[in-house]
C-alpha positions in Angstrom: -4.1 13.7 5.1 -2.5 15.4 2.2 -3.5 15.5 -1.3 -1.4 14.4 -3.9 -1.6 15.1 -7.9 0.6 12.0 -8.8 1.4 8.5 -7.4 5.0 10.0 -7.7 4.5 12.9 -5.5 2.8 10.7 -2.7 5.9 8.4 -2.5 8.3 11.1 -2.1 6.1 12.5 0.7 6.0 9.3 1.9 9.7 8.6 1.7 10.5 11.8 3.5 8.1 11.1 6.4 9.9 7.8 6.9 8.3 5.3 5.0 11.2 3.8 3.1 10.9 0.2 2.8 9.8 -0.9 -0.5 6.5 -3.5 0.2 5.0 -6.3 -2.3 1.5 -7.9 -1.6 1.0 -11.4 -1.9 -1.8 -13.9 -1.7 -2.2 -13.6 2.2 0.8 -11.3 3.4 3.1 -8.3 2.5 6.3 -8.7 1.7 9.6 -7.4 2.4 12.4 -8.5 0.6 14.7 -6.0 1.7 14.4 -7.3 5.6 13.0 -10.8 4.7 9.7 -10.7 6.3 6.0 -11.0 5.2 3.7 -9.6 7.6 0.2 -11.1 7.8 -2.4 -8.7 8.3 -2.5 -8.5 12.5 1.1 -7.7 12.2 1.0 -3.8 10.2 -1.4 -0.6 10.0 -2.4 0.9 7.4 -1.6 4.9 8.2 -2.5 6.3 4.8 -3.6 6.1 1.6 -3.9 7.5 -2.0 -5.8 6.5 -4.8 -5.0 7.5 -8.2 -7.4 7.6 -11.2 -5.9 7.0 -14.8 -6.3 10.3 -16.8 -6.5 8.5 -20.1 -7.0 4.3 -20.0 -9.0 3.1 -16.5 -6.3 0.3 -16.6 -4.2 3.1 -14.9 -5.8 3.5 -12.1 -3.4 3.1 -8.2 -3.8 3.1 -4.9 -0.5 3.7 -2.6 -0.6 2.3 0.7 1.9 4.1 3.7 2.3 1.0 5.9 3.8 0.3 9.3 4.5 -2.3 11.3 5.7 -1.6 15.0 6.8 -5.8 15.9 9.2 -5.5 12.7 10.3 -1.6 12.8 9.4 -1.3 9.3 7.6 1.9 7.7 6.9 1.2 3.9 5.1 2.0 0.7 2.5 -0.5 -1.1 1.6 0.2 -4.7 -0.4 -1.5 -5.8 -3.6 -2.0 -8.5 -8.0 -1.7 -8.4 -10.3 -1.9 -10.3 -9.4 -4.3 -13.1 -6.0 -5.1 -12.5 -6.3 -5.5 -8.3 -4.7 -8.2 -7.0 -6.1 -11.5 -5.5 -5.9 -11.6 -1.9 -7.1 -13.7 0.7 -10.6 -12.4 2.3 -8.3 -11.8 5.3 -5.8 -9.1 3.1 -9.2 -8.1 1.6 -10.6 -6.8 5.2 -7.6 -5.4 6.3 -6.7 -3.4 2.9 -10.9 -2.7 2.9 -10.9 -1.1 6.0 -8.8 2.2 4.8 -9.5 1.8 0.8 -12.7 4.0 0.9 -12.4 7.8 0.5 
């Protein structure tokens, strides 16, 4: 798996290997609003991830998510928080994110 510097440089590796949908996490789901469909967690993989420390404020910290989904056809990026500013998902989105969070 490569190494990245920035979240910026990750998605543009990402987006040139394919993974171009844009995704949103919600309670119990991800989103894409671009297609119109939330996938619950049997429905994508989790291929890769990055995790990004903030240099100067731990509020700033990122981990990007390369995600597919073979029933839907989708490849896509999740950004999102940990730490203090993670989201709150279900214990089901919690496993499934859990599985590949840890370095």
């Amino acid at each position: 798996m490569p190494a990245f510097s920035t979240l910026t440089e990750a998605i543009t590796d990402l987006q040139r290997r394919g993974y171009t949908d844009d995704l949103t996490a919600a309670e119990n789901c991800l989103i894409c609003d671009a297609r119109g469909i939330h996938l619950d967690p049997a429905q994508f993989e989790m291929d890769e991830f990055h995790r990004f420390e903030g240099m100067n404020d731990p509020d700033d910290q990122s981990i990007v998510y390369a995600i597919s989904s073979k029933d839907h056809g989708i490849k896509g990026i999740l950004v999102n928080a940990y730490g203090p500013d993670a989201s709150s998902f279900t214990q089901e989105m919690v496993r499934k994110l859990a599985t590949h969070s840890s370095p």
